[in-house]
N, C-alpha and C positions, 0 to 999 in steps of 0.2 A: 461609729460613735456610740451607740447604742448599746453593742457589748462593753467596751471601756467604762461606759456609765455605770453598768450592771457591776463589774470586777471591781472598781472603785468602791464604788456603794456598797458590796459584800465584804471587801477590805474595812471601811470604816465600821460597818458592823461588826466584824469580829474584835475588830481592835479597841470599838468600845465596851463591847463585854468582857474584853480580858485587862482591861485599865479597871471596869467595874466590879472583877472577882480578885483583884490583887490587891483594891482598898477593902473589899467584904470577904475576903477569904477567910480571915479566923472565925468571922458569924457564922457564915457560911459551913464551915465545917464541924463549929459548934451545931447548929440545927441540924446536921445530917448526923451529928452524934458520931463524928471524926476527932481526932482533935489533925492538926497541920503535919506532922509527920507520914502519919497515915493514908491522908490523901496524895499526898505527895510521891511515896512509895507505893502507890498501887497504879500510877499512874502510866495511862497509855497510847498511843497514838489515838487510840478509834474515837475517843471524846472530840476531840480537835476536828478529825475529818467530818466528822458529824458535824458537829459547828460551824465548819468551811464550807458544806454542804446546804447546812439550813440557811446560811447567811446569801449564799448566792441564789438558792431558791424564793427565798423573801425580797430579797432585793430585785430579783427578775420580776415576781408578780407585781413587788408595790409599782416597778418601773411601766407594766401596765396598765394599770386599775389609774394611776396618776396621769399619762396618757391620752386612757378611753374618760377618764373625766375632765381634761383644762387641766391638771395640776400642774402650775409650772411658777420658776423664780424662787428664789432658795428658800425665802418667809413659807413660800406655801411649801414647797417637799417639808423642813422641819415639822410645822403642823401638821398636813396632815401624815407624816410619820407619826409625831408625837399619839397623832389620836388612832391610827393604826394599832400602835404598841398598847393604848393604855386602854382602847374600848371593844380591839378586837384580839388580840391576842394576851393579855396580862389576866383579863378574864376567866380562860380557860385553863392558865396555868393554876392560878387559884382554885378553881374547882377543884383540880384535879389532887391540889395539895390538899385541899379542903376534905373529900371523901378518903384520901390517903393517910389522914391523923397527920398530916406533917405541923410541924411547929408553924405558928403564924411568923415567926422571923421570917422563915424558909421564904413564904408567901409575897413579901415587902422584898426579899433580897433577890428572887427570881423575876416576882416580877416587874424591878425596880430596873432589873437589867433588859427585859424585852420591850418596856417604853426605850429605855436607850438608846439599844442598838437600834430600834426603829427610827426613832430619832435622827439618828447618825444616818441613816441611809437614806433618809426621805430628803435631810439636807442635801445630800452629795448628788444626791437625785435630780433635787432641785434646782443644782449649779447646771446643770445640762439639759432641762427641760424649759 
């Protein structure tokens, strides 16, 4: 049950970041200074497998860390997903946009999607903890 959990959970996290880059894609590619063709056309598997990868990586530890604390009942996985995504990781991403010159869109639009997907996984988390 515990892998299912995990595959489920990296499922809903990708799925919510790619329902959250198909509504912010033209910003999106506006702040990386793309416009939509362009991204489109240079596109390649490795993004995806990366993202397939982080997602089930994230979702193994939060399925942890939720675990070795009582996290359980789906109110609590979204929560403490929610605060995963927005006070441990959305954080970093801004820094790192931040010392990169990247556009503040970029900043909201990146890390509007790692509160998300955490989100997403800490609920689905939480239907089986």
């Amino acid at each position: 049950m515990q892998l299912i959990a995990v595959l489920l959970a990296a499922a809903a996290g990708f799925a919510a970041g790619a329902v959250w880059y198909m509504v912010n894609g033209a910003r999106w590619a506006a702040a990386v200074g793309r416009s939509g063709d362009e991204a489109g056309a240079e596109r390649t598997a490795l993004p995806f497998a990366i993202a397939i990868a982080a997602s089930l990586l994230a979702a193994g530890l939060m399925r942890h860390v939720f675990v070795s604390g009582g996290i359980s009942g789906i109110g609590g996985g979204l929560l403490s997903g929610f605060g995963v995504g927005l006070f441990f990781v959305a954080p970093w991403i801004v820094t790192n946009h931040a010392f990169a010159g990247r556009p503040r869109a970029l900043w909201w639009i990146d890390g509007g999607h790692v509160v998300l997907a955490c989100s997403a996984i800490g609920l689905v988390l939480g239907v089986f903890l």
